[in-house]
C-alpha positions as CSV (number, residue, x, y, z in Angstrom):
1,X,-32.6,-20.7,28.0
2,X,-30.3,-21.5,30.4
3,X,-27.2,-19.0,31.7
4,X,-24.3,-19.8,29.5
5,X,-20.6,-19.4,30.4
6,X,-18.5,-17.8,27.8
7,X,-15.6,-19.4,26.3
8,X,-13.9,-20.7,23.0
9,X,-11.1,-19.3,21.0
10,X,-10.9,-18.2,17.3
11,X,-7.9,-17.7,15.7
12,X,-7.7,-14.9,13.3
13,X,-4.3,-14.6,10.7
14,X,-4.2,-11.9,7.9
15,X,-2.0,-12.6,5.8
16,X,-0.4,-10.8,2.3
17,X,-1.0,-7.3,3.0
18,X,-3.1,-4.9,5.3
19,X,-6.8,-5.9,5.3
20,X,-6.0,-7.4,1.5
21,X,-7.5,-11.1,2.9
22,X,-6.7,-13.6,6.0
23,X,-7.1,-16.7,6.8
24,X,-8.5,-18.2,10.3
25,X,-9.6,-20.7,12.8
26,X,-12.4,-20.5,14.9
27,X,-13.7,-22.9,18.4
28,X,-16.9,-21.7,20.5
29,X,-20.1,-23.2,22.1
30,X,-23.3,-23.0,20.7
31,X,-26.3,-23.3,23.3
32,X,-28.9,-25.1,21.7
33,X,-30.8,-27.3,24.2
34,X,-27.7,-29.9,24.3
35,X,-24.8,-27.9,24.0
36,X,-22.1,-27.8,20.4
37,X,-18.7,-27.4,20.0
38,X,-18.3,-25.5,17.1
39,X,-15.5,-25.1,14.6
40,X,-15.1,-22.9,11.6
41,X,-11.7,-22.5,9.1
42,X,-11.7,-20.1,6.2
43,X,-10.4,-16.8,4.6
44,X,-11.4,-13.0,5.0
45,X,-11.0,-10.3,3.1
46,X,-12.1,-6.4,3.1
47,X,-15.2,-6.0,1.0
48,X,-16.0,-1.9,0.9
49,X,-14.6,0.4,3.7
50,X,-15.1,-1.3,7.0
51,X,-17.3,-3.8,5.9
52,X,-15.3,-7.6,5.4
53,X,-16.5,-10.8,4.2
54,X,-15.4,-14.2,5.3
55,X,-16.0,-17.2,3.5
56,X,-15.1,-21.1,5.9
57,X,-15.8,-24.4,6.4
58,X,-17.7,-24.9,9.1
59,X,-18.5,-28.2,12.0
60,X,-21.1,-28.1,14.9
61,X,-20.8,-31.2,17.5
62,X,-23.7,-31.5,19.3
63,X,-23.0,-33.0,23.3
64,X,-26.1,-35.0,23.1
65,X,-26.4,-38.4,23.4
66,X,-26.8,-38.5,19.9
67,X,-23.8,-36.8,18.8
68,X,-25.2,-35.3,15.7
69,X,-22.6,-33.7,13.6
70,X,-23.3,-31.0,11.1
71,X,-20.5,-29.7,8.1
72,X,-21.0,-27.2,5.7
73,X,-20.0,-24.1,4.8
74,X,-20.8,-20.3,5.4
75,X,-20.0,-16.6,5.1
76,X,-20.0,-13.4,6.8
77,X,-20.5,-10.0,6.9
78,X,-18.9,-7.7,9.6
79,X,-19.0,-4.1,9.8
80,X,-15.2,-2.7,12.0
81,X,-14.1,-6.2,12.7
82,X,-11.2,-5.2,10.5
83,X,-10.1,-2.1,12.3
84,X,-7.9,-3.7,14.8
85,X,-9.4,-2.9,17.8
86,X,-13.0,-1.6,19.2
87,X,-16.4,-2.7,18.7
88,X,-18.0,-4.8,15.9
89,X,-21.1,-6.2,14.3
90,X,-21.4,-9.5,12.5
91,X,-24.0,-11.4,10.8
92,X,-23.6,-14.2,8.5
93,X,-25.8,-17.6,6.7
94,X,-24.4,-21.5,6.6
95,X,-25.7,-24.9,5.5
96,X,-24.6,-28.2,4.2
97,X,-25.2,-31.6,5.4
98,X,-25.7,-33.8,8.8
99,X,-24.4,-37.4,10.0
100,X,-25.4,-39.4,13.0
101,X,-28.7,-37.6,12.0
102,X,-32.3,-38.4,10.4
103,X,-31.6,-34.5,9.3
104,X,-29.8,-34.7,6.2
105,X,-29.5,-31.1,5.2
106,X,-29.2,-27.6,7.2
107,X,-29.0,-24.4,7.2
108,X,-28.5,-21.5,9.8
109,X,-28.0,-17.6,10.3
110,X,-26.5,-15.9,12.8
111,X,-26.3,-12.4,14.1
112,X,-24.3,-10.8,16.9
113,X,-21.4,-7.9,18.3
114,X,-18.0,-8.6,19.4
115,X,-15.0,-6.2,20.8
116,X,-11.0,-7.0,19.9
117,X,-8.5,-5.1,21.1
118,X,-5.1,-4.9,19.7
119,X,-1.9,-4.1,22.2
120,X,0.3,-5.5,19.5
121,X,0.6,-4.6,15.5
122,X,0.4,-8.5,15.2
123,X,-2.1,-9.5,17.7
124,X,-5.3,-9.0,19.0
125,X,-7.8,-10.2,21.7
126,X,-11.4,-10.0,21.6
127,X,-15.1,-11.6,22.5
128,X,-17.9,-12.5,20.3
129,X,-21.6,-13.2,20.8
130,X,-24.2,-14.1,18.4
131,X,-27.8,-15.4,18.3
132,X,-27.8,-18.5,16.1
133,X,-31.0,-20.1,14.3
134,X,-30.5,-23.8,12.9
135,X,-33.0,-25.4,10.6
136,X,-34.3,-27.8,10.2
137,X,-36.3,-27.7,13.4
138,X,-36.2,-24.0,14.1
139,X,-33.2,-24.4,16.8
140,X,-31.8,-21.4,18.4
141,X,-29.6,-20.1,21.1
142,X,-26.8,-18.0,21.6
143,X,-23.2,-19.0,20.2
144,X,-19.8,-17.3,22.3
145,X,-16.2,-17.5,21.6
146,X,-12.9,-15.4,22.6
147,X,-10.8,-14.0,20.2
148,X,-6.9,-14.4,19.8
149,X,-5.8,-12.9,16.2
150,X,-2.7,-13.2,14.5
151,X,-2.0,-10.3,11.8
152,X,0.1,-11.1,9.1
153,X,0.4,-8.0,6.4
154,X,-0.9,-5.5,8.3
155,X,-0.2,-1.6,7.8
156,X,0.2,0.7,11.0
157,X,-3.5,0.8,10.4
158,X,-6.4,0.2,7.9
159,X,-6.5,1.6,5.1
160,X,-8.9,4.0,4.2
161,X,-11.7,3.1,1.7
162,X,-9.9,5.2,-1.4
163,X,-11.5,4.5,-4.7
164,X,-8.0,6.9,-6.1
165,X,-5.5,4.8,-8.3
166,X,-1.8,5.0,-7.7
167,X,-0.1,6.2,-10.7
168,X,2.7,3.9,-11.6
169,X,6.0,5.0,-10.6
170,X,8.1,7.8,-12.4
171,X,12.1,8.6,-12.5
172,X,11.6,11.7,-9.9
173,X,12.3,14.0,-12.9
174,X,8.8,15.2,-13.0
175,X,5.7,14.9,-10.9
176,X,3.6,12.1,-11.9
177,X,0.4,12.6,-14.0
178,X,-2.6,13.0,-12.2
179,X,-1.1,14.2,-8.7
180,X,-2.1,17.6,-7.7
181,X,0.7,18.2,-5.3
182,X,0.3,22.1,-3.9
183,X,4.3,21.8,-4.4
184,X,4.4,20.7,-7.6
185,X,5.4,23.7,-8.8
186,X,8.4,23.9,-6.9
187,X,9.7,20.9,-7.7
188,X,13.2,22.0,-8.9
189,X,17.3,22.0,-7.9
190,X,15.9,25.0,-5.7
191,X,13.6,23.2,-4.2
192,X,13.5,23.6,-0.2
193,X,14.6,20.4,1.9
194,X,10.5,19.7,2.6
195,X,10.1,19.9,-1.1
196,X,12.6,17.4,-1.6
197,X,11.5,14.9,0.9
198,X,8.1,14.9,-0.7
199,X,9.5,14.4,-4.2
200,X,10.9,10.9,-2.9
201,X,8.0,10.0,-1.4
202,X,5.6,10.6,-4.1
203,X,8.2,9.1,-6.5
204,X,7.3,5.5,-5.1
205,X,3.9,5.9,-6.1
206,X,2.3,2.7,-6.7
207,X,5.2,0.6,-5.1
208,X,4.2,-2.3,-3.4
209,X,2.8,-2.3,0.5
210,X,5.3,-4.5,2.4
211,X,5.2,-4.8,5.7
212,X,8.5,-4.1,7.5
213,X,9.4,-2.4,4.3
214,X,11.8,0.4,4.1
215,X,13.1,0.0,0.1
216,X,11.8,0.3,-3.1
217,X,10.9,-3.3,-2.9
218,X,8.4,-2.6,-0.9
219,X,7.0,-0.1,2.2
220,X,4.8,0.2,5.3
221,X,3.2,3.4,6.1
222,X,6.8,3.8,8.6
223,X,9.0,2.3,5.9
224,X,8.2,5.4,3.7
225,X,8.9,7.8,5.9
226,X,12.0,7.0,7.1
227,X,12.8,6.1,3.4
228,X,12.2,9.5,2.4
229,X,13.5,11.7,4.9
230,X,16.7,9.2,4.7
231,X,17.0,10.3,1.4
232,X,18.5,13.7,2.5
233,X,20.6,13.0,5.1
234,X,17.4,12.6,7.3
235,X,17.3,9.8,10.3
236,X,14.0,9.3,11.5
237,X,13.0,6.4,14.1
238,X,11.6,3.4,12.5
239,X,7.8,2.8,13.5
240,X,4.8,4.8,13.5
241,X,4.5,5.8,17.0
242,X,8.1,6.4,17.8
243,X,7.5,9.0,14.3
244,X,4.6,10.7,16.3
245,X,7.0,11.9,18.7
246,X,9.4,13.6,16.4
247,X,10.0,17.4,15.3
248,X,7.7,19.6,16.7
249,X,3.8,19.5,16.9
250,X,1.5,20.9,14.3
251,X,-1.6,22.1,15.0
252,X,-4.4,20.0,13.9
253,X,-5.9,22.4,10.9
254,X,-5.0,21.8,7.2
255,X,-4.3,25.5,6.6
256,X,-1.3,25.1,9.3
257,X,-0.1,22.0,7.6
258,X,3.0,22.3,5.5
259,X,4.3,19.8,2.7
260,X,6.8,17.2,4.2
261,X,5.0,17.4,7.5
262,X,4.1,13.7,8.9
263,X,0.4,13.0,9.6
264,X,-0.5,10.9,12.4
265,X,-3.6,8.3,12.8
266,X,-4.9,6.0,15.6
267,X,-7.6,3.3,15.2
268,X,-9.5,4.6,18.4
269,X,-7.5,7.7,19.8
270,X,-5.1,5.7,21.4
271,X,-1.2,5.0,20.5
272,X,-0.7,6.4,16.9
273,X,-0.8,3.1,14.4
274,X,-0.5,5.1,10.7
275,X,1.7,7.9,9.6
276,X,1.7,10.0,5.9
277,X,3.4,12.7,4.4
278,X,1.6,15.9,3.8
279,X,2.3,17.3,0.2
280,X,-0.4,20.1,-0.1
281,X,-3.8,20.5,-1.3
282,X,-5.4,18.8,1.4
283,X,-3.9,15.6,0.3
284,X,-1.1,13.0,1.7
285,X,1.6,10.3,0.6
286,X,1.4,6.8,2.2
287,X,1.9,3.0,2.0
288,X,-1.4,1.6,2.5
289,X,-3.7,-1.8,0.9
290,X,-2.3,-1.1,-2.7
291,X,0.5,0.3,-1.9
292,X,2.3,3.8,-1.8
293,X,-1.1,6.0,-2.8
294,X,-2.0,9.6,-2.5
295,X,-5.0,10.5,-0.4
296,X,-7.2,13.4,0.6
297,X,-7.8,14.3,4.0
298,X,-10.9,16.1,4.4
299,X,-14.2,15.6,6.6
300,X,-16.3,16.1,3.0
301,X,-14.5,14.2,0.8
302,X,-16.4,10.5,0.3
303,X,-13.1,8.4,1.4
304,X,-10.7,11.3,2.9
305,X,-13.4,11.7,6.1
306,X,-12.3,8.3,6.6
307,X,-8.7,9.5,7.2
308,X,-9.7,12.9,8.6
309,X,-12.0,10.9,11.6
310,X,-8.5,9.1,12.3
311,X,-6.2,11.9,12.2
312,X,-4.7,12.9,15.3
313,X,-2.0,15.4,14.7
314,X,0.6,16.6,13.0
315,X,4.7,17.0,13.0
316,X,7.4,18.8,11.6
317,X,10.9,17.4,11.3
318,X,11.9,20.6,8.7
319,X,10.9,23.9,7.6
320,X,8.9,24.0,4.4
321,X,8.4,27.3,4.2
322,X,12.6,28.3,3.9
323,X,13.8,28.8,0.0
């Protein structure tokens, strides 16, 4: 096979919320003896933890003389692609029909890695490679794109995996059923300022993930948190990362963590891109894929090491521990 250049650009929008589906474009070049242009259109959605599925239309041009032109459609599987940034695998199977052709039918697989990173919340870059196999005729060769994504919906970060339903919503005069909050119990007009803060966080249980939102309309991971604290005569800063710098640090151990503490994730260890509120017990309060949830953090639970594998710290804006 000959050396191939790499080029092509696939454009990637998510819409609704975090990770819930998207909708895209894609353009690359399939080396194949005669060199395709190919095209792909379709929607994506999480399928189970890191793992997506994409389902599109599809088009290969071929630059032959002949110009044989294949449509169809096709899906995929890819394992990270939906974290934002970093490294990803990606496999997938197509078919459907050919003009300009003796071929009437096709079908393919493909199979490949790609990296995206993500400097913005809403956008992303990345590079794709995969090793195609067309049939009829056992054709193969290696198909390359770039990546420019457009996120539409999208949390601070992904959401974890969490197989835990929200309970609906409640007046604040109790704690909801079903939430073992380490401060339940203290839940009361002598309740310490941290206390307090938690109680109007967990009381939006099972509103609505929103990006940009900061009401009861509807929250982002930031949105709660500032909501919250703002409750009490709190003013936090409005995003994630500007959130990672207030208060003072926390260690990073659950036994130093204290409720109304604010959790802090990144993707890949870089700029923080989630936030939560500690409310005891090992768990958290946040705005993720169905909204505001509570979550465990722990490297043995089956979803929280998920969380716990992204957490990178830990602050205090107030003193939980004062009565």
């Amino acid at each position: 096979m000959r050396p191939f250049a790499l080029f092509g650009i696939v454009l990637v929008a998510t819409p609704a919320v975090a990770r819930a589906q998207g909708a895209g474009v894609e353009v690359g070049r399939y080396f194949e003896g005669a060199d395709w242009t190919t095209f792909r259109a379709g929607l994506e959605r999480p399928l189970l933890g890191p793992l997506s599925v994409a389902l599109y239309g599809t088009h290969l041009r071929a630059a032959s003389d002949s110009g044989e032109r294949l449509w169809g459609v096709g899906g995929d599987l890819a394992l990270f692609r939906d974290a934002g940034q970093g490294p990803y695998v990606v496999g997938g199977v197509g078919g459907g029909f050919a003009t300009q052709s003796a071929k009437t039918l096709w079908g393919s697989w493909s199979a490949g890695a790609g990296f995206q990173v993500a400097p913005f919340p809403v956008l992303s870059f990345g590079a794709e490679a995969r090793w195609r196999e067309l049939t009829p005729g056992a054709r193969s060769g290696v198909e390359v794109s770039l990546r420019l994504g457009a996120v539409f919906g999208r949390h601070s970060s992904p959401p974890a995996p969490d197989a835990e339903t929200a309970p609906a919503r409640y007046s604040g005069a109790a704690v909801p059923a079903g939430v073992p909050l380490a401060t339940a119990g203290r839940f009361s007009t002598a309740a310490t300022l941290a206390d307090s803060v938690v109680e109007s966080a967990a009381a939006e249980m099972g509103t609505a993930y929103r990006l940009g939102g900061t009401t009861s309309e509807g929250f982002d991971c930031s949105g709660l948190i500032q909501y919250a604290y703002a409750q009490h005569g709190i003013a936090l800063p409005r995003t994630s990362v500007e959130q990672a710098g207030v208060g003072s640090a926390v260690p990073r151990r659950i036994e130093a963590l204290r409720p109304g503490d604010i959790l802090t994730f990144s993707n890949s260890g870089g700029p923080v891109t989630h936030v939560g509120l500690y409310v005891g017990d090992g768990r958290f309060v946040h705005s993720a894929t169905r909204g505001v949830q509570l979550s465990a953090l722990s490297p043995d639970d089956p979803y929280g090491k998920w969380w716990w594998a992204r957490w990178v710290g830990a602050r205090r804006v107030v003193d939980g521990s004062e009565k």
